[in-house]
C-alpha positions in Angstrom: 6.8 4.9 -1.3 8.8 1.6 -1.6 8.1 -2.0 -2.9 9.5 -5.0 -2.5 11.3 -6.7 -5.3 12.8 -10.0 -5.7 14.7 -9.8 -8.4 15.3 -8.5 -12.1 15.5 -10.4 -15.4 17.0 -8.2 -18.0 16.5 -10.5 -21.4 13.2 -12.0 -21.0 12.0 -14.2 -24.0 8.9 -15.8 -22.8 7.2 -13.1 -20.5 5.1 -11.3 -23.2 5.8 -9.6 -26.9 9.6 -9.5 -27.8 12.5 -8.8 -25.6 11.5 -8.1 -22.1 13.3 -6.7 -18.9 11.0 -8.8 -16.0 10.5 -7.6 -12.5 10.1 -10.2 -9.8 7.7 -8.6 -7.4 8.1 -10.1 -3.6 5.3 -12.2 -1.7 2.6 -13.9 -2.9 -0.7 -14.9 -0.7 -0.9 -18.2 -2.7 0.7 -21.8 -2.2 0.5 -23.3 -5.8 1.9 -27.1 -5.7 3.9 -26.9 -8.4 5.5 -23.2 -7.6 9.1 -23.2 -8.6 9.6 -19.8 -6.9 9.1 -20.4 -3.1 11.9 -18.3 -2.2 9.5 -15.6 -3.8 6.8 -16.0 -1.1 7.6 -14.0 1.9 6.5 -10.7 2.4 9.2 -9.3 4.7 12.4 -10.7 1.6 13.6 -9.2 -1.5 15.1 -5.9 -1.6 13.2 -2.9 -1.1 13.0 -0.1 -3.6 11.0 2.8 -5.2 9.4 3.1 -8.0 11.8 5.8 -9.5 14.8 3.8 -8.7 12.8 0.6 -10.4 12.3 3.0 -13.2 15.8 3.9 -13.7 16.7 0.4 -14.2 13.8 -0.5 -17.0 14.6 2.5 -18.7 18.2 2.0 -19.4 17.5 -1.2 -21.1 14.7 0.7 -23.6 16.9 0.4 -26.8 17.1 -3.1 -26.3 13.3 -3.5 -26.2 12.6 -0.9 -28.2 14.0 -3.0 -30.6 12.5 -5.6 -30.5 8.7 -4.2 -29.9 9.3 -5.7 -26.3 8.6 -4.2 -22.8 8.3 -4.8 -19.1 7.0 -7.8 -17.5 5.8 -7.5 -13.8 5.9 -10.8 -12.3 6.3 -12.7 -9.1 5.3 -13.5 -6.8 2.2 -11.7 -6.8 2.5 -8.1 -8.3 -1.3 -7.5 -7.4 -0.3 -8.1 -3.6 1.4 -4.7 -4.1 -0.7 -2.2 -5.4 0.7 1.4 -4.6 3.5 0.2 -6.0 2.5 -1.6 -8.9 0.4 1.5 -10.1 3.5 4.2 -9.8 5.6 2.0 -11.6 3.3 1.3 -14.2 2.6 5.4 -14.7 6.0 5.7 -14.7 6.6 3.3 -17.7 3.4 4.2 -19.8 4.8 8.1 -19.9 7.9 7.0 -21.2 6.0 5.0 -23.9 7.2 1.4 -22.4 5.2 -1.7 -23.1 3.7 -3.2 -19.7 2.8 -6.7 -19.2 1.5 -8.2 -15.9 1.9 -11.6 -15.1 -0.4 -12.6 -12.7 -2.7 -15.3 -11.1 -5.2 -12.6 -10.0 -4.9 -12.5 -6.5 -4.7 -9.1 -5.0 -5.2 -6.5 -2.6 -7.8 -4.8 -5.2 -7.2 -1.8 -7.0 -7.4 -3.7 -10.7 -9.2 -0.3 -12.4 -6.4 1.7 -11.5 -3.8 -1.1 -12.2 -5.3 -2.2 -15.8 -6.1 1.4 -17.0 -1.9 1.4 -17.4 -1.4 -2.3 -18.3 -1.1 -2.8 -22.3 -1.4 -7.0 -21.2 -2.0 -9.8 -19.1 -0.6 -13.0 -18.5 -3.5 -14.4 -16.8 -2.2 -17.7 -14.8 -5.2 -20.0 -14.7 -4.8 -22.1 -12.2 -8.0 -24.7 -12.1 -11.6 -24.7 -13.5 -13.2 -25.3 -10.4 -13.3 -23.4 -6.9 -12.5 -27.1 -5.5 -10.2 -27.7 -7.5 -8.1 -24.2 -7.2 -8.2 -24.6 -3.5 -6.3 -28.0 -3.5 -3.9 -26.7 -5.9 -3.2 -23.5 -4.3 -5.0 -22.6 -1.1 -7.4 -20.3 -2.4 -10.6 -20.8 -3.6 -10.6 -18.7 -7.3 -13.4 -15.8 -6.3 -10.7 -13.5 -6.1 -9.2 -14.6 -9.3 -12.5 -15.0 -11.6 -12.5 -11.3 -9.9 -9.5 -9.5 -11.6 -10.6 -11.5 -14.8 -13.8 -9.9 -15.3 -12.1 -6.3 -14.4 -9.8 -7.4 -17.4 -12.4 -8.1 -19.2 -14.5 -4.7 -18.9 -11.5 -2.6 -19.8 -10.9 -5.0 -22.8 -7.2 -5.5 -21.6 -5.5 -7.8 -23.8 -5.0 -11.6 -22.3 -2.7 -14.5 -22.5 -4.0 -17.1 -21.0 -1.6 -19.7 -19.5 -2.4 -22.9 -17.7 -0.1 -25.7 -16.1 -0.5 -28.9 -17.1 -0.1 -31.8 -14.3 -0.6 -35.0 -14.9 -3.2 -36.8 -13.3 -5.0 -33.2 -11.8 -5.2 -30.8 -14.6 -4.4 -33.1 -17.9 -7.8 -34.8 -18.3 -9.5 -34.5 -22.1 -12.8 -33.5 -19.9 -11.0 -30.6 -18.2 -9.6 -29.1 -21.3 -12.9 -29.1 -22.9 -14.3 -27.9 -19.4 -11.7 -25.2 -19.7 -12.5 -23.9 -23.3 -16.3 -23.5 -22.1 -14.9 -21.2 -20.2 -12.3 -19.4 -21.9 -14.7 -19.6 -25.1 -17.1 -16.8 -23.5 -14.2 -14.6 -23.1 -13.3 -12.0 -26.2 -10.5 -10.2 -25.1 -8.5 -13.6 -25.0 -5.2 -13.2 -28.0 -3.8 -16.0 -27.1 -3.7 -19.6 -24.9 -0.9 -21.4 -23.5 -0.7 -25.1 -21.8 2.6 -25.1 -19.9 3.7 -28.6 -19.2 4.4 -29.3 -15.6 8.5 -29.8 -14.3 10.5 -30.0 -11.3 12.8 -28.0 -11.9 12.4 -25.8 -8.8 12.7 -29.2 -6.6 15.7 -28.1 -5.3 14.3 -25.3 -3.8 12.3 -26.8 -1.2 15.1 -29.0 -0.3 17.2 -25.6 1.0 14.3 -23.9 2.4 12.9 -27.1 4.3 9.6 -27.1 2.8 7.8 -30.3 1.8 6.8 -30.1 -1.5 3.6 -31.4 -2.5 4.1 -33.3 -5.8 6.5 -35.3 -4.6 6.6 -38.5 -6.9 4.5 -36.9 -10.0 6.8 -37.0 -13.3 6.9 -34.0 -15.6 4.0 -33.9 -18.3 5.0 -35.2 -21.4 5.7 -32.2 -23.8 3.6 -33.9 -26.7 0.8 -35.1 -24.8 0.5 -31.3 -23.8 1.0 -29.8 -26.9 -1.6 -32.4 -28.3 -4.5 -30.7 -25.3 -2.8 -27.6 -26.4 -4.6 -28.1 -30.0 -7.5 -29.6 -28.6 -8.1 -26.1 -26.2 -7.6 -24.0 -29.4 -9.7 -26.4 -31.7 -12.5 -25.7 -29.3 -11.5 -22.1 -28.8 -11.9 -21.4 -32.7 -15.1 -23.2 -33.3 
């Protein structure tokens, strides 16, 4: 068996608990405006490998981690979108006593009891509160994300939740509060996260000829965000 990988960050800070080594799984079935990773979407790129060979490159970074009370991140692209794979690699890290992370927007090929019954955590990338609103921002309509979710949920499989913050689509007082009515009913939830919106992948879509779709919006002010950020977790703890 073999996957497809994009790439391979070996001192990840901001991908889960402590140090992290963070595989970039290839292809993703969504089109998210704001995506900084386009060159992630194709199926048929990245560099094909198996999970042994993937394993044999985690593993040699383990003191590092070990250290720290890190782990390995699985990210993308979509690692859902890849299955088979996901699960052997997974095994392979839980017998060797690795911390795993997935960080995912919930759109798979299916699978999640096998997947989550070797995931120690979720990075669970909300992308909208509403199906209308999910399929303007990414194509898809959020079924098969509210999906993985409640899989998540009935093996109590710890969650971050993260959600991007653009301004004049997701920023709104009312959606924030929308947003913790929904997250508030959820009680395997650790932590929340409101990642302000950049353009730093802009340059991107300029090499790959692709249009991108924000054109024109700023970046979300970082205080503004931090202030909904408070707001979310106000509501969160009452």
């Amino acid at each position: 068996m073999k996957g497809r990988i994009h790439s391979i960050e070996t001192m990840g800070l901001v991908d889960g608990p402590g140090i992290r080594v963070v595989v970039f799984f290839q292809g993703c079935s969504l089109r998210c405006a704001y995506c900084h990773n386009p060159d992630t979407w194709a199926f048929k790129d990245g560099k094909e490998i198996t999970p042994e060979e993937l394993f044999k490159k985690i593993y040699k970074y383990k003191p590092y981690f070990d250290r720290s009370k890190g782990g390995v991140t699985f990210s993308g692209g979509e690692p859902l979108m890849q299955p088979e794979f996901l699960i052997e690699i997974l095994k392979l890290c839980k017998e060797s006593g690795i911390h795993t992370t997935i960080d995912t927007a919930g759109y798979g090929k299916g699978n999640y009891d096998e997947i989550l019954k070797y995931t120690d955590l979720v990075i669970f990338d909300m992308k909208h509160i509403s199906k209308e609103g999910y399929t303007d921002l990414v194509g898809k309509d959020g079924s098969e994300s509210l999906r993985f979710l409640e899989c998540a949920e009935k093996y109590d499989t710890k969650l971050w939740i993260r959600h991007v913050v653009v301004p004049g689509i997701t920023d709104g007082e009312h959606h924030i509060e929308k947003l913790g009515s929904i997250l508030k009913n959820i009680e395997n939830i650790e932590k929340v996260e409101l990642l302000p919106y950049h353009v730093l992948g802009i340059n991107k879509y300029e090499v790959m000829g692709i249009k991108y779709r924000l054109e024109g919006v700023e970046p979300m002010d970082k205080n503004i965000c931090k202030y909904l950020e408070q707001k979310l977790i106000d509501i969160l703890n009452k």
